[in-house]
C-alpha positions as CSV (number, residue, x, y, z in Angstrom):
1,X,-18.9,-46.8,-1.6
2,X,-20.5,-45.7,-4.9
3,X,-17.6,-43.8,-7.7
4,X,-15.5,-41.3,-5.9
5,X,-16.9,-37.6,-6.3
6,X,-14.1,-36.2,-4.1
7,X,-10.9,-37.6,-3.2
8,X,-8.4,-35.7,-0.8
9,X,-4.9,-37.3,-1.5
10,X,-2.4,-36.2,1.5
11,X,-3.5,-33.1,2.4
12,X,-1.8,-30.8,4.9
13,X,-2.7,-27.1,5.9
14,X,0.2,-25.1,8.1
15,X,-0.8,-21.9,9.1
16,X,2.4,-20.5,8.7
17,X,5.3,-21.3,6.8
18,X,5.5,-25.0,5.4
19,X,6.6,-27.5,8.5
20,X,7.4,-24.6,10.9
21,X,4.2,-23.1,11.6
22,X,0.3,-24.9,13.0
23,X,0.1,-28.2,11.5
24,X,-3.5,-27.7,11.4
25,X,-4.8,-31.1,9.1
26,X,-1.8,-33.6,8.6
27,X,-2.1,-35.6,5.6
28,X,-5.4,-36.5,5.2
29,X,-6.5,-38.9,2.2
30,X,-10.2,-39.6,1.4
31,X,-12.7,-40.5,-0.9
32,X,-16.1,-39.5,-1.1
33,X,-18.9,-41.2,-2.8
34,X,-21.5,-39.8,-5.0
35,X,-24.7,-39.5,-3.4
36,X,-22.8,-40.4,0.5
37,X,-22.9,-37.9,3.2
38,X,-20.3,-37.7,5.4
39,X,-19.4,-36.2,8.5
40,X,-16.5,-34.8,9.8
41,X,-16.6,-35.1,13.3
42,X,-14.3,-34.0,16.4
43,X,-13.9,-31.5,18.8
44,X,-12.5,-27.4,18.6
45,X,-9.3,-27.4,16.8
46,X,-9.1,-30.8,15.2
47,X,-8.8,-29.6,11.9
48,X,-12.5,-30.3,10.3
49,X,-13.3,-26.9,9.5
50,X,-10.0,-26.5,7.9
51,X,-10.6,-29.1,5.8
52,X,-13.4,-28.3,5.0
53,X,-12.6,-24.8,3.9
54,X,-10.0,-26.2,1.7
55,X,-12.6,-28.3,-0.5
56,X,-14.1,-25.0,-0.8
57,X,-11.0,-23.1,-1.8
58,X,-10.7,-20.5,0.7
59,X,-7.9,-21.7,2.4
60,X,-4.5,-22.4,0.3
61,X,-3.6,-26.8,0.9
62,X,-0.1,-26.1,1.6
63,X,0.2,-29.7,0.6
64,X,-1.6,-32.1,-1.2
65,X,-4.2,-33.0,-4.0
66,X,-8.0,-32.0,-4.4
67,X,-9.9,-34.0,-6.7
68,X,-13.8,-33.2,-7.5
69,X,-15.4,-34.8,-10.1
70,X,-12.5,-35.7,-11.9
71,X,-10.7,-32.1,-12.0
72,X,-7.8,-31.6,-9.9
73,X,-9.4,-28.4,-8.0
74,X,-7.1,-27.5,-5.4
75,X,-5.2,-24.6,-6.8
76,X,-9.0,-23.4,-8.7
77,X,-10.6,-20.1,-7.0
78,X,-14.0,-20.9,-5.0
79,X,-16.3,-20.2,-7.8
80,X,-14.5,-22.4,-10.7
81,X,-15.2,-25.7,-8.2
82,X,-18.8,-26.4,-8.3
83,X,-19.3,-26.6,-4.7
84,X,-22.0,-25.2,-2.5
85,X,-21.1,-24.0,0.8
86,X,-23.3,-23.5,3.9
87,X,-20.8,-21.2,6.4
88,X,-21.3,-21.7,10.1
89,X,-21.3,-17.6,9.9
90,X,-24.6,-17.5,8.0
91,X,-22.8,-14.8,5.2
92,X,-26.2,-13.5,4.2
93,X,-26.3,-10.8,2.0
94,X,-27.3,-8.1,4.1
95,X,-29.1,-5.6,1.8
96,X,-31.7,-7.9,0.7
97,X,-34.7,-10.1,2.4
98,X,-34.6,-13.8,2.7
99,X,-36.2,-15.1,-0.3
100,X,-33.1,-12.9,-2.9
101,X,-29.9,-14.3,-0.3
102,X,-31.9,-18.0,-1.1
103,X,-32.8,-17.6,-4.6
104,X,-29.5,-15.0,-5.5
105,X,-27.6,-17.8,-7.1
106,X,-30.8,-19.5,-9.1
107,X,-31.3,-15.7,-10.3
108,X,-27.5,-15.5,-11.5
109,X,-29.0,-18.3,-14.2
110,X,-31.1,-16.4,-15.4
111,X,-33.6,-18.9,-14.7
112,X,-37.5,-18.7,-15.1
113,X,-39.2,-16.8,-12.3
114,X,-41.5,-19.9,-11.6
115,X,-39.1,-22.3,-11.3
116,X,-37.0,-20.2,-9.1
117,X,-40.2,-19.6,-6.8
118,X,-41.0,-23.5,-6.9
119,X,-37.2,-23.7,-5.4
120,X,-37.4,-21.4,-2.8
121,X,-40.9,-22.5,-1.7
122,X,-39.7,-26.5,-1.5
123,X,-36.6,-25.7,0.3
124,X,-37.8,-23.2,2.8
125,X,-40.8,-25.4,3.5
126,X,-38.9,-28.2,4.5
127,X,-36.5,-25.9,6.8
128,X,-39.6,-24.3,8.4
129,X,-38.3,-20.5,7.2
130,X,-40.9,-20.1,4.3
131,X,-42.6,-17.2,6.6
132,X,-39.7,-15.0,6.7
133,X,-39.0,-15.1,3.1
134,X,-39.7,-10.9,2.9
135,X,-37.6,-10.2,6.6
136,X,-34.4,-8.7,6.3
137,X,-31.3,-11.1,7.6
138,X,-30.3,-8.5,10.8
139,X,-34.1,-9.3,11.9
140,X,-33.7,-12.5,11.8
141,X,-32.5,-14.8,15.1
142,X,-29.5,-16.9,14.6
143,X,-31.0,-19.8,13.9
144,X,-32.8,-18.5,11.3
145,X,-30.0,-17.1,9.6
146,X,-28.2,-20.4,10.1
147,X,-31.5,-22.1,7.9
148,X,-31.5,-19.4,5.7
149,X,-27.7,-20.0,4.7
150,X,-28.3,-23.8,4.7
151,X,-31.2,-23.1,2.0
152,X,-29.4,-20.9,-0.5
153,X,-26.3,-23.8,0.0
154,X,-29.1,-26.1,-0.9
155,X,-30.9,-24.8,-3.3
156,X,-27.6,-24.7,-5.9
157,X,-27.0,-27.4,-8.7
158,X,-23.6,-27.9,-7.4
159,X,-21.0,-31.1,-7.7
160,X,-20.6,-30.9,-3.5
161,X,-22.3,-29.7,-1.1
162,X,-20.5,-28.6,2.0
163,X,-22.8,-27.8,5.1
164,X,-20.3,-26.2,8.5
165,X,-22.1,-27.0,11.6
166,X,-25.2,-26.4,9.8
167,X,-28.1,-26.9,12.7
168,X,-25.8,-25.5,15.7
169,X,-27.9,-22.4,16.7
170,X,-31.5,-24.5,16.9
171,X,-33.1,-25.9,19.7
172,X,-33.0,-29.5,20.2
173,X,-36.8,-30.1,19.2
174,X,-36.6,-28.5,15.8
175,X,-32.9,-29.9,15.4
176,X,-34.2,-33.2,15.9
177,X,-37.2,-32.8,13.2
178,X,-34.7,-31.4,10.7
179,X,-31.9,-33.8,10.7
180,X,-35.1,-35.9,9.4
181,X,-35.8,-33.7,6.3
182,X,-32.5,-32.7,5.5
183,X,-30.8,-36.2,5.4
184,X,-34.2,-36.8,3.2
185,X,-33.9,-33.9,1.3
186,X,-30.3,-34.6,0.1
187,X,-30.7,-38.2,-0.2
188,X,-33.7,-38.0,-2.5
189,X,-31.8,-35.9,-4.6
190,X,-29.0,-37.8,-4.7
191,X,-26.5,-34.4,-3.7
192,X,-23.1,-35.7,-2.2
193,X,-22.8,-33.7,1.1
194,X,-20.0,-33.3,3.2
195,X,-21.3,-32.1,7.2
196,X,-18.6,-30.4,10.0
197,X,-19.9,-31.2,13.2
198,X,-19.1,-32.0,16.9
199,X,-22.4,-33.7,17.6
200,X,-22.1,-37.4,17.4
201,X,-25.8,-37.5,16.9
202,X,-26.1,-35.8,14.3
203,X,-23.0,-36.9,12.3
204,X,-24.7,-40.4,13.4
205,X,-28.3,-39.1,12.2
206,X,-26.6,-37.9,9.0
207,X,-24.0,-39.6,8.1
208,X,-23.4,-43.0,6.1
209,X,-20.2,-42.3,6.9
210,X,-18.0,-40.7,9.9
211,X,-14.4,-39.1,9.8
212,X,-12.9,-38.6,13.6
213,X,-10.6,-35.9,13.6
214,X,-8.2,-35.2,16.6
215,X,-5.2,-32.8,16.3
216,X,-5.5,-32.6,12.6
217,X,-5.1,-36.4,12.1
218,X,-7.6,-38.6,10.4
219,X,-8.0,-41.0,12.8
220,X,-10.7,-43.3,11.3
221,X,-13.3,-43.2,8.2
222,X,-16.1,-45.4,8.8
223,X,-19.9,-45.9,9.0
224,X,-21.2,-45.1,12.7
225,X,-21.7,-49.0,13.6
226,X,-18.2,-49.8,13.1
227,X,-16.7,-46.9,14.7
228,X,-18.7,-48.5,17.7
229,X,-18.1,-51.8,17.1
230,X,-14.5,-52.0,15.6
231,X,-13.0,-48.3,16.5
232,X,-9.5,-48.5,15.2
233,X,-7.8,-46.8,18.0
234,X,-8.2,-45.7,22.0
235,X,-9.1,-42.2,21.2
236,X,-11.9,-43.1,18.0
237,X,-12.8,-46.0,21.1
238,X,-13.6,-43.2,24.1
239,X,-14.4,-40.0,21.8
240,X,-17.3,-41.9,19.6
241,X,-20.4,-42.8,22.2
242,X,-22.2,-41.6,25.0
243,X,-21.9,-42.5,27.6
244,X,-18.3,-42.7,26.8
245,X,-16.2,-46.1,26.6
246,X,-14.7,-47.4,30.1
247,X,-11.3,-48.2,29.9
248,X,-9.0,-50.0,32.2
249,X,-5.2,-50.9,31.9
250,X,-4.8,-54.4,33.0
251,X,-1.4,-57.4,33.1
252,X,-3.1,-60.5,31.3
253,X,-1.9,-63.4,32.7
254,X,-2.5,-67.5,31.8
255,X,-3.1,-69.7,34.8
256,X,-4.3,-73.1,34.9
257,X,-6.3,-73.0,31.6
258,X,-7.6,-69.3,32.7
259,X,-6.8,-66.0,31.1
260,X,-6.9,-63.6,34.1
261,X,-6.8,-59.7,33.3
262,X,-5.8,-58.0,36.6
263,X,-6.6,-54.2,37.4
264,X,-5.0,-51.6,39.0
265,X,-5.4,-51.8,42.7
266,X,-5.7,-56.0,42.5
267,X,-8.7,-56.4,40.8
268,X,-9.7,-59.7,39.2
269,X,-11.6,-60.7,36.5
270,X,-10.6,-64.3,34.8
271,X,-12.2,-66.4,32.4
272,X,-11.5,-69.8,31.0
273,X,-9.3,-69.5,28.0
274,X,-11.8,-71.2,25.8
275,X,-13.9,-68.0,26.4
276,X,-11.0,-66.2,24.0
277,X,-11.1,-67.1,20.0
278,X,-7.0,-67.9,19.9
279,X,-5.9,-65.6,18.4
280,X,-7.0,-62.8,20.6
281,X,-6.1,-65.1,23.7
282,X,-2.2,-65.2,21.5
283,X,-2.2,-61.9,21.2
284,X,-3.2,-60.8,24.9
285,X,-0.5,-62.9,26.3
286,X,1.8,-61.4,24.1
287,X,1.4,-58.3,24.6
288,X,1.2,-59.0,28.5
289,X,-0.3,-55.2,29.3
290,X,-3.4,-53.7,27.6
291,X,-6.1,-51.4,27.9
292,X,-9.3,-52.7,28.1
293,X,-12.4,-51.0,26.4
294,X,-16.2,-52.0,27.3
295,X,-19.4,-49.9,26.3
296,X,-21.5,-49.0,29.1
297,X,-24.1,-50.7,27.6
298,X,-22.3,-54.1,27.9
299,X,-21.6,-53.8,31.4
300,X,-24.8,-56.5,33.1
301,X,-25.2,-56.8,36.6
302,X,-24.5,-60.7,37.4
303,X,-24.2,-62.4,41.2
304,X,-21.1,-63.5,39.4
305,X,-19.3,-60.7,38.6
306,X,-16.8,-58.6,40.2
307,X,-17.5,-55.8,42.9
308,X,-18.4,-52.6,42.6
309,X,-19.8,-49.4,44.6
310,X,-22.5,-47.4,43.5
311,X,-21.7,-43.4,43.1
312,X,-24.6,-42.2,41.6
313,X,-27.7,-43.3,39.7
314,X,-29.3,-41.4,37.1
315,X,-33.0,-41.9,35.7
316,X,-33.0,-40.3,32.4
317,X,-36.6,-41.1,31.1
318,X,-35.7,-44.3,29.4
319,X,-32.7,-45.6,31.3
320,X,-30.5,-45.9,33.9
321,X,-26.9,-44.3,34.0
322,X,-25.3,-46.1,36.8
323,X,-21.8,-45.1,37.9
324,X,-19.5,-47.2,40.2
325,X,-16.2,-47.4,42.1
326,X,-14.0,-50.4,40.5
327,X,-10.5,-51.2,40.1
328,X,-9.5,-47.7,41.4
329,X,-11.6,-45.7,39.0
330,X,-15.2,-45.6,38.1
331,X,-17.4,-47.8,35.8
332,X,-20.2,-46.7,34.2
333,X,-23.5,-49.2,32.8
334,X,-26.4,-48.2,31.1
335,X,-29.5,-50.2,32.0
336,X,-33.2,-49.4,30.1
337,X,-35.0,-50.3,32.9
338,X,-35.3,-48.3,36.2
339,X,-32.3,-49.7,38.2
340,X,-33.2,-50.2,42.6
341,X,-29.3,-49.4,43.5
342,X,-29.2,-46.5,45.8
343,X,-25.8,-44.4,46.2
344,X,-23.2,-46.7,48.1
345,X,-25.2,-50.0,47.6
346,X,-22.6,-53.1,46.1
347,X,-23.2,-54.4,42.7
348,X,-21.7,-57.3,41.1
349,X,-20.7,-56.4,37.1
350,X,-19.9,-58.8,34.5
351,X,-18.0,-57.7,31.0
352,X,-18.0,-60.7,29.0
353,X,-15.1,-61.3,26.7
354,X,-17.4,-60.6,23.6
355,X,-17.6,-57.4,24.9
356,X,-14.2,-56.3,25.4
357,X,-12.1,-54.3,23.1
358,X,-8.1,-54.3,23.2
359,X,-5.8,-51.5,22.7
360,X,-2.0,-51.4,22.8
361,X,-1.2,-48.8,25.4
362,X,1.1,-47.7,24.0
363,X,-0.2,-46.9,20.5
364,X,-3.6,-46.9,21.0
365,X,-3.8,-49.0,18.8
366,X,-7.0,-51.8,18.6
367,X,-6.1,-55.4,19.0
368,X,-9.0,-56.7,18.8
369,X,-13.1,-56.3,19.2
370,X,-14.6,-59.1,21.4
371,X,-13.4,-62.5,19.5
372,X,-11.8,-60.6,16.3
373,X,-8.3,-59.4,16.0
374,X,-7.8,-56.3,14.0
């Protein structure tokens, strides 16, 4: 990561009195690097807008440091921090068209009408709203009040730039288009963005790097391959991916120069130990029970795996999205070619050991990602 624009040093927000009232965002520490975009990423209530809102400065840290661009901001009104801020509300000003909520802060500068025009022009363009510059914002539909707030965020010489669900009233297509241009857009500029979101695609189409959120907790900082391929707990493991993770508790046993994980309900699978870097086969035996993790993607069809029952299969235009009965709960695999299983056929699945990733179920915590320990 490039020199830290923003750093968040154990912050906490209570709504309410200090360690009595909603723990909304519990001691979160972070740095952001100019010129990255990040994502903050997790479901209704995890705390991302929150924390978001207190980069801003309008909500209070009620613990904690701030820093942007070398200034300890956290205790600075909104305006003294530099930051530009696209709200999720849109917060367009409601007695002027388009073109003055986009170009009101440019204007505040005093500068040159051209320049402020070229702005505008380049910034709408590239959101698709430059022909309803002269419409007033009640005329507008939400998602073009939603572009027309991102633009005036955008348009702003500004230290941050903090963007709150900003494409969640558009329809897939142009979503899709736009995720294009914006991560473009910022990039080319070289604007340090942070994004609130609870679409994994976009905060993977966006983001060089991904913060999962769940019940105010920080519960990893990475780029979106290694929260794939190295998630750092059970919940960052099932929460990041689609189709989600399958997970099975299994007892790991040693036998005869084979590591066997048995599931719930007497299920086998067992491989030779060799199959196991040692210190991953170590630690399994040591920790005796685990939760195993596999992406549906790694689940192959093999005459030499274990059973399974098909429950459904789904032809999505460019794969297949196979769910079965195994080990008392259901499997899913992902295949990109049209899978011939009808509903109740038997399949055979293989996980290879490369594959697997290990959690403490207890924890949550990740042992290890195929033959790497944590």
């Amino acid at each position: 990561m490039n020199g830290a624009v923003l750093r968040l040093e154990n912050v906490d927000k209570f709504y309410g009195a200090v360690g009595q009232g909603v723990h909304a965002v519990r001691n979160v520490s972070m740095d952001v690097g100019q010129g990255d975009i990040i994502a903050l990423l997790g479901s209704s209530g995890c705390g991302k807008t929150s924390t978001l809102r207190m980069i801003a400065g309008f909500e209070e840290t009620s613990r904690g440091k701030i820093h942007l661009s070398g200034r300890e901001v956290q205790t600075l009104p909104p305006v003294r921090r530099h930051v530009a801020m696209a709200f999720e509300g849109y917060s367009l000003y409601p007695t002027v068209n388009v073109r003055d909520n986009i170009a009101f802060a440019l204007k505040a500068q005093r500068l040159p009408r051209a320049e402020v025009d070229a702005k505008v022009t380049e910034v709408t363009k590239m959101l698709e709203i430059d022909d309803i510059l002269e419409r007033m914002p009640n005329s507008l539909s939400g998602g073009q009040q939603q572009r027309a707030s991102l633009a005036r965020a955008l348009i702003r010489d500004a230290d941050l730039y903090l963007l709150d669900e900003p494409m969640g009233q558009l329809e897939p297509q142009l979503r899709t288009l736009l995720r294009g241009r914006l991560k473009h857009f910022i990039k080319e500029r070289g604007m340090t963005a942070i994004l609130v979101t609870h679409d994994q695609t976009e905060a993977n189409a966006l983001a060089d790097e991904i913060a999962v959120m769940e019940d105010g907790v920080l519960q990893q900082f990475a780029s979106p391959a290694e929260l794939k391929e190295r998630p750092a707990n059970l919940f960052t493991g099932t929460f990041v991916g689609e189709p989600p993770m399958n997970v099975f508790p299994v007892s790991v046993e040693s036998k005869a120069e084979r590591l066997v994980l048995r599931f719930e309900g007497g299920q086998c699978l067992n491989y030779p130990e060799s199959a196991f870097a040692a210190e991953v086969r170590a630690a399994l035996i040591a920790n005796g029970r685990v939760v195993i993790g596999v992406r549906p993607y790694a689940v192959r069809r093999s005459e030499a795996g274990a059973p399974a029952n098909v429950l459904t299969n789904q032809w999505l235009g460019d794969q297949s999205h196979i769910s079965a009965s195994f080990a008392n709960s259901t499997i899913v695999l992902v295949e990109h070619d049209r899978a011939r299983v009808a509903i109740g056929d038997r399949i055979m699945i293989e996980l290879s050991p490369t594959d697997l990733h290990v959690f403490d179920p207890e924890s949550g915590m990740a042992i290890s990602h195929g033959r790497e320990l944590t």
